[in-house]
TORPA-17073 format. One line per field, with one value per residue: z, x, y of N, C-alpha, C in turn; residue in three letters; chain. Coordinates in steps of 0.001 Angstrom, whole numbers, plus 500000, padded with zeros to 6 digits. Example, Ala and Ser with C-alpha at 12.3 -4.5 7.8 and 13.67 -1.06 7.14 Angstrom:
<sites>
n_z = (507800_507080) $
n_x = (513190_512850) $
n_y = (494310_497750) $
ca_z = (507800_507140) $
ca_x = (512300_513670) $
ca_y = (495500_498940) $
c_z = (507800_507870) $
c_x = (513200_512900) $
c_y = (496700_500030) $
rest = (ALA_SER) $
kette = (A_A) $
</sites>
This chain:
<sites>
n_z = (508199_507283_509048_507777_505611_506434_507260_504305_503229_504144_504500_503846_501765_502405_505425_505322_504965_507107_509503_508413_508574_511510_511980_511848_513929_515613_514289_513248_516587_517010_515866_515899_518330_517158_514166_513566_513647_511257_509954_508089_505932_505477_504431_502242_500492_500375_499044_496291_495484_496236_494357_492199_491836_492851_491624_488681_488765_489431_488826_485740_486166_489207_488844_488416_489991_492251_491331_490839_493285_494906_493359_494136_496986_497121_496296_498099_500651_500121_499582_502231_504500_502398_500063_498274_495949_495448_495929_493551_491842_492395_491810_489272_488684_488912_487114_484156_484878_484394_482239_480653) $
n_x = (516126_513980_512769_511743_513357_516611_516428_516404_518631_520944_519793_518585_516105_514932_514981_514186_511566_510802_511253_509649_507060_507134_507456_504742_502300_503079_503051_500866_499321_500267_498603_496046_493237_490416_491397_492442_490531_489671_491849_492321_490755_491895_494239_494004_493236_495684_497564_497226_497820_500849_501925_501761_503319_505597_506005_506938_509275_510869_512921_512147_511707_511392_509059_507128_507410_506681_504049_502388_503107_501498_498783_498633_497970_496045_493452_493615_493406_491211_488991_488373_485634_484210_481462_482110_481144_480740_483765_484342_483516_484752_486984_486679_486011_488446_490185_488839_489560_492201_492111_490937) $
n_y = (515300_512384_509799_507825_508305_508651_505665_504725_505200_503098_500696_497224_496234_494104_494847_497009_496993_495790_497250_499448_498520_498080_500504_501165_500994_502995_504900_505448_505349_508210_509474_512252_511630_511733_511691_509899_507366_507618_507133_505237_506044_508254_507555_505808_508000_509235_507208_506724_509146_509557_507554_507462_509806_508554_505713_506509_506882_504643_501433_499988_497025_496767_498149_496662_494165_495177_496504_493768_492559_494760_494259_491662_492509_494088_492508_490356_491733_493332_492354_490966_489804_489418_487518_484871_485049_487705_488405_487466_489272_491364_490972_490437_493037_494883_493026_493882_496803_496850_495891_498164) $
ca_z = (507376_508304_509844_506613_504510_507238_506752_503007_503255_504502_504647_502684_501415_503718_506388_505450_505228_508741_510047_507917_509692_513038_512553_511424_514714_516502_513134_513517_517422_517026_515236_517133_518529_516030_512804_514178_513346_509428_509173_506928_504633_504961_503833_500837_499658_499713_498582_495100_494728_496138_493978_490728_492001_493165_490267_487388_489011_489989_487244_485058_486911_490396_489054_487734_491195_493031_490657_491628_494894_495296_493300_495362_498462_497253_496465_499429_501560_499597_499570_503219_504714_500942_499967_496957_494507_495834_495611_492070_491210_492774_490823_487445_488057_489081_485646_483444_484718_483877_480809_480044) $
ca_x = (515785_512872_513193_512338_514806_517320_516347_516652_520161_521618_518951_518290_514905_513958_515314_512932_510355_510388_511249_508027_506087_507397_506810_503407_501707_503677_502518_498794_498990_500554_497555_494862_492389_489539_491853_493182_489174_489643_493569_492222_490251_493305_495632_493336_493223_497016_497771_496685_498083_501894_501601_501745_504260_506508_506216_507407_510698_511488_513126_510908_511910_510999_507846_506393_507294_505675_502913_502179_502817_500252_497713_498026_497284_494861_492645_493219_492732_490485_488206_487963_484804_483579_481106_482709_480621_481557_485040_484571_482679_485811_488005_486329_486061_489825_490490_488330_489908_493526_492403_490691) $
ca_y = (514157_511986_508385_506918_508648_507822_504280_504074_504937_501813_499269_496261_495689_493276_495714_498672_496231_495077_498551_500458_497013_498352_501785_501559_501196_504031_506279_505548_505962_509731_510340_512716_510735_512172_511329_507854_506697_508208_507012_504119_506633_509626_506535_505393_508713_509572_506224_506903_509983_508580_505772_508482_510162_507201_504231_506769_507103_503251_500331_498628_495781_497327_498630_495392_493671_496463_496255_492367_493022_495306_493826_490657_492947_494255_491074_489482_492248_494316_490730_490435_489991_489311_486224_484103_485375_489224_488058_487040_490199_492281_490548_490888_494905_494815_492857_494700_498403_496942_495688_499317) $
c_z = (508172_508785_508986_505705_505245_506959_505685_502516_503278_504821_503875_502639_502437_505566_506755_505477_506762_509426_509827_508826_510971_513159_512506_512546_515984_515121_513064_515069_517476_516771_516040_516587_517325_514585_512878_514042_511892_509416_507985_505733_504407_504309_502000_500094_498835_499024_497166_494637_495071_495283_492191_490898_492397_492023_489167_488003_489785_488510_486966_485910_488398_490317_488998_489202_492265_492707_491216_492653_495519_495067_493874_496624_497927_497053_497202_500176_501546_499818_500943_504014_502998_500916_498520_496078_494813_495509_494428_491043_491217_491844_489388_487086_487953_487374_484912_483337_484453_482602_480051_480276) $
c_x = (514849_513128_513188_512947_516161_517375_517210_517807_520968_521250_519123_517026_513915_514049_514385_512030_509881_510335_510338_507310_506137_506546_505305_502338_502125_503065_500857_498718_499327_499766_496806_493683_491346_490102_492184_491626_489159_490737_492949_491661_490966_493953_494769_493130_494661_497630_498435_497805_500081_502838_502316_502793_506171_507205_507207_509168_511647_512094_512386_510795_511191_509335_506627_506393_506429_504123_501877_501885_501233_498756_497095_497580_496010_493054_492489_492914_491594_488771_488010_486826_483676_482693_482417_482298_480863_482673_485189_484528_483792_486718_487910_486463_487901_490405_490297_489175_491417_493162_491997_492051) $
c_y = (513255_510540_507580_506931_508391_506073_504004_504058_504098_500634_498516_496844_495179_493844_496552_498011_496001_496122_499122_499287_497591_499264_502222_501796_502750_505203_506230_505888_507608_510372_510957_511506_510678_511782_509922_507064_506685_507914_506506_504965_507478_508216_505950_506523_509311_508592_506556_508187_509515_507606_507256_509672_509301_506464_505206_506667_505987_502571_500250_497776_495897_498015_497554_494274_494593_495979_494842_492247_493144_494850_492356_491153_493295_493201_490486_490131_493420_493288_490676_490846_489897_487736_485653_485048_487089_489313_488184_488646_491424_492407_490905_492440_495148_494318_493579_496481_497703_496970_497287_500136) $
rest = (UNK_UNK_UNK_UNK_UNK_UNK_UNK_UNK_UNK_UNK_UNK_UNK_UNK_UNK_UNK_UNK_UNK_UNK_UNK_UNK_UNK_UNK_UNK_UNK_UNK_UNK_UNK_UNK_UNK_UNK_UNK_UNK_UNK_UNK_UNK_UNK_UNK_UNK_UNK_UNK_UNK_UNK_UNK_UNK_UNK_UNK_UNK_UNK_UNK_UNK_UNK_UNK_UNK_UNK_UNK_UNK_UNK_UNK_UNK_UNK_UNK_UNK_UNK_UNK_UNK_UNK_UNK_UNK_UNK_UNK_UNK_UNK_UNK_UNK_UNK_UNK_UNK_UNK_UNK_UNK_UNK_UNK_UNK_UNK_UNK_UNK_UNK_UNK_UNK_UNK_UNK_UNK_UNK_UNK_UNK_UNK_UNK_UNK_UNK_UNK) $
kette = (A_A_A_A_A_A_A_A_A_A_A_A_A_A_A_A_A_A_A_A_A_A_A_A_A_A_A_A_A_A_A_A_A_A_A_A_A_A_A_A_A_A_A_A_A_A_A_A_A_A_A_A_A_A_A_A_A_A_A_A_A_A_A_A_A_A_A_A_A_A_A_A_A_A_A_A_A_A_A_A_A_A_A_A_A_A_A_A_A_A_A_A_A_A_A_A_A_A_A_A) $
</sites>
């Protein structure tokens, strides 16, 4: 069993939270040197697919906080290094593909 199914056993929330926080820098150094430059684009690709395998099988309730969640990360840190009016422009595509 792996360290984070171990975890999810007997944690809280705010438990696995701080623990995935921990482990995150010990799971990007393991990486080979050559992939540890591409984590950020391996991680944006599995993301996605995760994400569609994951959500269908949470509450409503749990998916809709998730949901939030995420789309506050992603605005603020999807935005960084953005002007205002970039910002804005982010935002509107972000709107627009929920609303489609």
């Amino acid at each position: 069993m792996s360290e984070i199914q171990e975890l999810s056993k007997w944690m809280t929330r705010e438990r696995k939270d701080s623990a995935l926080e921990s482990m995150m820098p010990r799971i990007l150094a393991s990486s080979t040197k050559t992939s540890r430059g591409r984590m950020p684009q391996i991680m944006a690709g599995l993301m996605p697919k995760c994400l569609e395998t994951v959500l269908p099988k949470l509450s409503k309730e749990d998916r809709v906080e998730f949901a939030l969640l995420m789309i506050s990360i992603l605005v603020e840190k999807g935005s960084v290094r953005m002007s205002e009016e970039e910002r804005e422009e982010f935002v509107l595509q972000l709107v627009e593909q929920i609303k489609s």
